[in-house]
PAVEXGU-557446 format. One line per 3 residues: number of its first residue (from 0); for each residue x, y, z of N, C-alpha, C. Coordinates in pm, whole numbers. Each point is the difference from the previous one (the first is absolute). Example, Ala and Ser with C-alpha at 12.3 -4.5 7.8 and 13.67 -1.06 7.14 Angstrom:
% PAVEXGU-557446
0 = 1319 -569 780 -89 119 0 90 120 0 ~ -35 105 -72 82 119 6 -77 109 73
***
This chain:
% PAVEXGU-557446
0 = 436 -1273 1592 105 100 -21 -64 139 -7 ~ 41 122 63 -36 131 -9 5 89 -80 ~ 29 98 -26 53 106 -71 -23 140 54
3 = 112 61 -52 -32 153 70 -75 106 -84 ~ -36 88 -5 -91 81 -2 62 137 -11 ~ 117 82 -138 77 68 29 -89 147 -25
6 = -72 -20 -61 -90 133 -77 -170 -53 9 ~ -69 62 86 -165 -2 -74 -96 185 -70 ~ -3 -137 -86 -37 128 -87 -140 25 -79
9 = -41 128 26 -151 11 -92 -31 145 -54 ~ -70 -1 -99 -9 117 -57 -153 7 -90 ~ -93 82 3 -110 31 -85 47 23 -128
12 = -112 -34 -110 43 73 -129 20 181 5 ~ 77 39 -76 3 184 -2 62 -31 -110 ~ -12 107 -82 89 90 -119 94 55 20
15 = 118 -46 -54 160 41 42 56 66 -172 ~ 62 112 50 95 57 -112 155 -99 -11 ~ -24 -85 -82 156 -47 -32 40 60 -74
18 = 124 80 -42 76 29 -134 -114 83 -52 ~ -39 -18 -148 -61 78 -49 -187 -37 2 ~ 24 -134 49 -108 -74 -29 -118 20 178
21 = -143 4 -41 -55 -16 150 -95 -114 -10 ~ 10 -87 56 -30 -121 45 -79 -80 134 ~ -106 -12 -35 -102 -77 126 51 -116 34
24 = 54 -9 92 38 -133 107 -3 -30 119 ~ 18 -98 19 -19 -70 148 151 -71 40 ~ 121 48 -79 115 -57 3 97 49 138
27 = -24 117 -9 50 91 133 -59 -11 110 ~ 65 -99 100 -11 21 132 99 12 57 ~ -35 31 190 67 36 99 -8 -115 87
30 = 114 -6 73 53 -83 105 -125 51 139 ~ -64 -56 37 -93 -61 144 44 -14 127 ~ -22 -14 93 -13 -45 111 -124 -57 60
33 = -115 2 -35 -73 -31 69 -108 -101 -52 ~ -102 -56 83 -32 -113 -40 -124 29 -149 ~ -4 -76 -97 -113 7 -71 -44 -105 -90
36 = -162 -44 -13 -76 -120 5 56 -43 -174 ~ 24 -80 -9 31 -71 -116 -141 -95 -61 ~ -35 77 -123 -144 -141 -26 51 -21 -135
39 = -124 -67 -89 60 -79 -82 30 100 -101 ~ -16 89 -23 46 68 -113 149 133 30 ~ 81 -13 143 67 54 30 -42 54 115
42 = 113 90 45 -20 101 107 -72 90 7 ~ -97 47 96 -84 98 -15 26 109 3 ~ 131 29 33 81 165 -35 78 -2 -82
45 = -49 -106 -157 100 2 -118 -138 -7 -92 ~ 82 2 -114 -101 -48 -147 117 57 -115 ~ -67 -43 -97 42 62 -168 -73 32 -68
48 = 50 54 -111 -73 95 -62 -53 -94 -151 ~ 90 -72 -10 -28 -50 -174 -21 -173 66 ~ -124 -15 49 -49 -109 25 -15 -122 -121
51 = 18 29 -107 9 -79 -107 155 -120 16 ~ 96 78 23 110 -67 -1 69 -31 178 ~ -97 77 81 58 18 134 -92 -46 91
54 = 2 -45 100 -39 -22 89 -145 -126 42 ~ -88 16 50 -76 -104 -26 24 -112 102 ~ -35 -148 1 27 -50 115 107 -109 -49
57 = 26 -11 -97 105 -83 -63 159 105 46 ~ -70 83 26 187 123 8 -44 61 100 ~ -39 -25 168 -33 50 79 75 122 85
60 = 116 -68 -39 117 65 70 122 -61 -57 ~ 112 99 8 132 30 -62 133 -54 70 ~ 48 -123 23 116 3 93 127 51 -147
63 = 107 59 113 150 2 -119 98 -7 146 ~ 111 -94 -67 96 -20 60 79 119 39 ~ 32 26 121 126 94 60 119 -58 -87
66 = 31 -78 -20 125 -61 -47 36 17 -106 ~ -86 64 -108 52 88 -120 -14 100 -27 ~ -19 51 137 62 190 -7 145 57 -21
69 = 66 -99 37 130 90 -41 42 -55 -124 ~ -33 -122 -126 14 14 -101 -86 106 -23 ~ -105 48 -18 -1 143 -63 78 86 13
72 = 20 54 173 53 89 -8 200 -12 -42 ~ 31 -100 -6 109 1 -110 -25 -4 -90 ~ -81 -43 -60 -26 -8 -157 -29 167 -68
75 = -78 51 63 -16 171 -22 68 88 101 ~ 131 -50 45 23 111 102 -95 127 67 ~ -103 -77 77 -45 77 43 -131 -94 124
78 = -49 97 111 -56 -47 105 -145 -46 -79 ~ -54 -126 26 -113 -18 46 -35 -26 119 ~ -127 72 43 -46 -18 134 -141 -77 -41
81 = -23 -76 155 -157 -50 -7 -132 57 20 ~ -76 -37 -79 -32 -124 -123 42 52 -99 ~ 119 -5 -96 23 68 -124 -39 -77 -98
84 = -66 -108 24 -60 -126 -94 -160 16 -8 ~ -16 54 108 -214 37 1 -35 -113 92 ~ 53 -87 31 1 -145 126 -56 72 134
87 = -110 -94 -8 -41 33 121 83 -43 166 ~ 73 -90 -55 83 -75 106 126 -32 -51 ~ 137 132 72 117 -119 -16 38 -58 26
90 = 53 -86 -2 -19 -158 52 183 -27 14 ~ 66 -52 127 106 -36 24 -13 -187 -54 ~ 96 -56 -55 28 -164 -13 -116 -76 -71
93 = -47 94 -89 -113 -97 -89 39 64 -113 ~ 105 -38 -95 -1 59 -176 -94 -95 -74 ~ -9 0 -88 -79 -37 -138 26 -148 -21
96 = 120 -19 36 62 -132 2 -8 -94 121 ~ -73 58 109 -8 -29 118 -141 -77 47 ~ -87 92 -90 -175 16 16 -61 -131 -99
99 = -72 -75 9 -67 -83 -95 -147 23 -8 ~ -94 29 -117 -83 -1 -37 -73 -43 94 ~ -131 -42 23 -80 0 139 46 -18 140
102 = 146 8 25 38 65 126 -113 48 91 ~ -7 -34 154 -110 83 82 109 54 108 ~ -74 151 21 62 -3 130 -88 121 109
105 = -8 18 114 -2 95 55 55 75 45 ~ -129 110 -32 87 107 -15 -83 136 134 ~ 63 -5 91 -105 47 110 -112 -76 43
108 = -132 51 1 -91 -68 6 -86 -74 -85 ~ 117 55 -151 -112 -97 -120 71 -101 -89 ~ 0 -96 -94 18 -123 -41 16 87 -169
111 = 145 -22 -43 6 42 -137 71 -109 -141 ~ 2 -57 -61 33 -82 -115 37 94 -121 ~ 140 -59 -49 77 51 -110 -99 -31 -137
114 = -37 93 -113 -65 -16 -88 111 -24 -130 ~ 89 92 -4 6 73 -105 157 69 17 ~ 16 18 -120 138 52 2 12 182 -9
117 = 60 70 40 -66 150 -19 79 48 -178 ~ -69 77 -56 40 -8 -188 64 133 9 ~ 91 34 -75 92 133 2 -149 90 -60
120 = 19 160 10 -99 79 39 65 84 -60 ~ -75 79 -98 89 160 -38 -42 134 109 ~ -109 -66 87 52 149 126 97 -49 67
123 = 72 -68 13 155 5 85 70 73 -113 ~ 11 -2 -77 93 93 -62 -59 119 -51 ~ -125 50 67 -54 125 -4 9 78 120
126 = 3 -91 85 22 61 136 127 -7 69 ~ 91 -49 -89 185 31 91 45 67 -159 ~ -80 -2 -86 29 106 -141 174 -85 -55
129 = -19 -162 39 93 -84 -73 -44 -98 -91 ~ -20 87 -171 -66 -90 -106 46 -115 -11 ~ 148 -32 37 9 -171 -54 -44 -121 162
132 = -38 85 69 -17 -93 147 -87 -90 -24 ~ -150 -17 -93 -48 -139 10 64 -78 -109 ~ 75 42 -65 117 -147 -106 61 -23 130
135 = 63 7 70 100 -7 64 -95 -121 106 ~ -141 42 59 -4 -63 88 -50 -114 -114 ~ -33 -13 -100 -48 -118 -90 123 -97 -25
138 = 147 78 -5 97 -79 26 3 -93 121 ~ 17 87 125 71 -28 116 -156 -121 83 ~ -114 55 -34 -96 -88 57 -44 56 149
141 = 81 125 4 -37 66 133 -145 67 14 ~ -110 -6 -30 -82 47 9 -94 -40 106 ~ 31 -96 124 -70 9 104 -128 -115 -18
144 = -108 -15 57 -110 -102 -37 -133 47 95 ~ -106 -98 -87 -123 72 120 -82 -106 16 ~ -77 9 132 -84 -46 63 -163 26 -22
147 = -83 -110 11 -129 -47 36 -12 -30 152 ~ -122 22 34 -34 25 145 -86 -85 46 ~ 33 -105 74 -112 -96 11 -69 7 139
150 = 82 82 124 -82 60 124 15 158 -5 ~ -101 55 7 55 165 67 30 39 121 ~ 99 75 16 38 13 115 91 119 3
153 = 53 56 139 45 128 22 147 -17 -15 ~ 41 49 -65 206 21 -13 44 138 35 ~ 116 7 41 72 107 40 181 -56 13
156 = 74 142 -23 153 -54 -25 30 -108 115 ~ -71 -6 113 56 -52 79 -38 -153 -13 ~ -75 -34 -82 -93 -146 -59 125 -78 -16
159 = -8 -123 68 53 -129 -59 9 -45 -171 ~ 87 -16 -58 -51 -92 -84 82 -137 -6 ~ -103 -97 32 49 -92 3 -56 -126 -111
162 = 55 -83 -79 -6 -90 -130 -118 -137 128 ~ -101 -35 -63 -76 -73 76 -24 -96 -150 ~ 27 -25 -98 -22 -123 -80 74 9 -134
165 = 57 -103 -25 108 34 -83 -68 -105 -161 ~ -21 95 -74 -85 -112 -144 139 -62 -68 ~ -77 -121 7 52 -122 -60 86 -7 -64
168 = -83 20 -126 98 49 -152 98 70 -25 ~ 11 101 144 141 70 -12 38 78 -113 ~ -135 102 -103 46 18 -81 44 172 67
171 = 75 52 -45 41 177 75 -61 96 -50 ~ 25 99 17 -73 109 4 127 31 -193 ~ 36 -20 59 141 43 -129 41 -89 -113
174 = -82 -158 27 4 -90 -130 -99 91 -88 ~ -112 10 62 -142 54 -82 33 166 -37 ~ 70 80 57 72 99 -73 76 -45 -134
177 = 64 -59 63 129 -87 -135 -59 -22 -110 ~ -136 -116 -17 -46 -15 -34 -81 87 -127 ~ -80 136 75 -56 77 -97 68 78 -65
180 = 130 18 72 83 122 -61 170 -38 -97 ~ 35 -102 51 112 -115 -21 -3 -74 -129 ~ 87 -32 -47 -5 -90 -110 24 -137 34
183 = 84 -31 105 39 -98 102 -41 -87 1 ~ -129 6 64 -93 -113 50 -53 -74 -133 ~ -22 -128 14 -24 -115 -109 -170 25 23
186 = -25 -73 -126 -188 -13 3 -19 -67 88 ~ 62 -144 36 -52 -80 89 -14 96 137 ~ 82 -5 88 -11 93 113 -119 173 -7
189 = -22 42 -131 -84 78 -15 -131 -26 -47 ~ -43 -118 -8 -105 -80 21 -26 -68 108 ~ 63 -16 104 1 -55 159 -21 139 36
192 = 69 84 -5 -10 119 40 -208 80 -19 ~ -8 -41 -138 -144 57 -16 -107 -66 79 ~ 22 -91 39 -105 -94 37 5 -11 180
195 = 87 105 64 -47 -21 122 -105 114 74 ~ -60 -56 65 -116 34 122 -8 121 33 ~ 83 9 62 49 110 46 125 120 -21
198 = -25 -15 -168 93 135 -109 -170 56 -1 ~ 27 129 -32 -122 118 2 -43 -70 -134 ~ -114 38 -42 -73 -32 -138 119 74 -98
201 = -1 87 19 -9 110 -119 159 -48 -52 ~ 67 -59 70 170 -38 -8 11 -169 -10 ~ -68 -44 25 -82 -160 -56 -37 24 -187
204 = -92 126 2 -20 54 -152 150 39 -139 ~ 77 92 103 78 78 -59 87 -141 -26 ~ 27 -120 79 118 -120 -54 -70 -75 -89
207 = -155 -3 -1 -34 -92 -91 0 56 -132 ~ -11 140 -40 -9 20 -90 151 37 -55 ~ 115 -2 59 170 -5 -37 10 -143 -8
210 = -114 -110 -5 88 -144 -30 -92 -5 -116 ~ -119 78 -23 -45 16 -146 92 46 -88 ~ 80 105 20 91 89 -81 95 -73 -48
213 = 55 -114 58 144 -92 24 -53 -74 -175
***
């Protein structure tokens, strides 16, 4: 199965004036056209700035669904354009609910696997200057997901993406959201949840230590 390719997007870290506040990030990018090499730690005409919580090869790259742009923009009467999420890729017919945890697919010329769920961020609501927008996406679960890179290879908007292995377990991109952020989910399922392969370490960490808390 394919997918389309509605926005590619990349941006260097720079210092941006939001509101009152000025802020080093790598959250702001621009829409692409043209081709560029994807390795394991992202795109080579992207990066971030606060490498502690960002980027790395566990969060290589950023997909977010086209398909919940216009709940925002009803929800705040008002336009978002792409990437208004910091996603390096918007992605047509893959939501959160769609995607399962080591998912593979290609993507142009390189081979990418779902890690991780993407975690609400207080520069989205530094950079559209809407303080309640990461509750909202901690509600809604819209926050998009990211990739590990297991070939490098060259992408551009015009790149295929097409789903080449579908993991087993079937767990989503949006149980393991649910999960860290949700009251929902039972221990059992958040102990299946900690223990697979292919969830990033650091979110393997963050469930084991919420079934300590329980």
């Amino acid at each position: 199965m394919t997918y389309k390719i509605v926005s590619f997007n990349v941006g260097k870290p720079s210092t941006y004036q939001f509101g009152t506040k000025e802020i080093e990030t790598g959250f702001v990018k621009k829409p692409i056209e043209h081709a560029v090499r994807l390795t394991k730690t992202g795109f080579t005409e992207d990066g971030q700035a606060d490498l502690k919580n960002h980027g790395g090869e566990e969060k290589a790259l950023l997909f977010y669904p086209v398909e919940h742009y216009p709940f925002w923009e009803k929800h705040y009467d008002r336009s978002f354009s792409y990437p208004a999420f910091g996603e390096n890729i918007t992605i047509k017919g893959l939501t959160e609910e769609a995607v399962y945890i080591g998912d593979q697919f290609q993507l142009g010329d390189a081979i990418i696997e779902i890690s991780q769920p993407r975690q609400p961020c207080y520069k989205i609501a530094a950079y559209h200057q809407i303080k309640d927008i990461p509750k909202i996406v901690t509600e809604t679960g819209y926050g998009g997901y990211y990739f590990r890179v297991l070939k490098e290879g060259d992408v551009s908007k015009d790149s295929v993406v097409e789903k080449v292995y579908q993991d087993p377990a079937e767990i989503s991109s949006s149980a393991i959201f649910k999960a860290l952020f949700h009251n929902s989910v039972g221990e059992r399922d958040i102990q299946l949840f900690s223990e697979h392969p292919k969830l990033a370490s650091n979110v393997r960490a963050s469930l084991k230590k919420k079934l300590e808390r329980k």
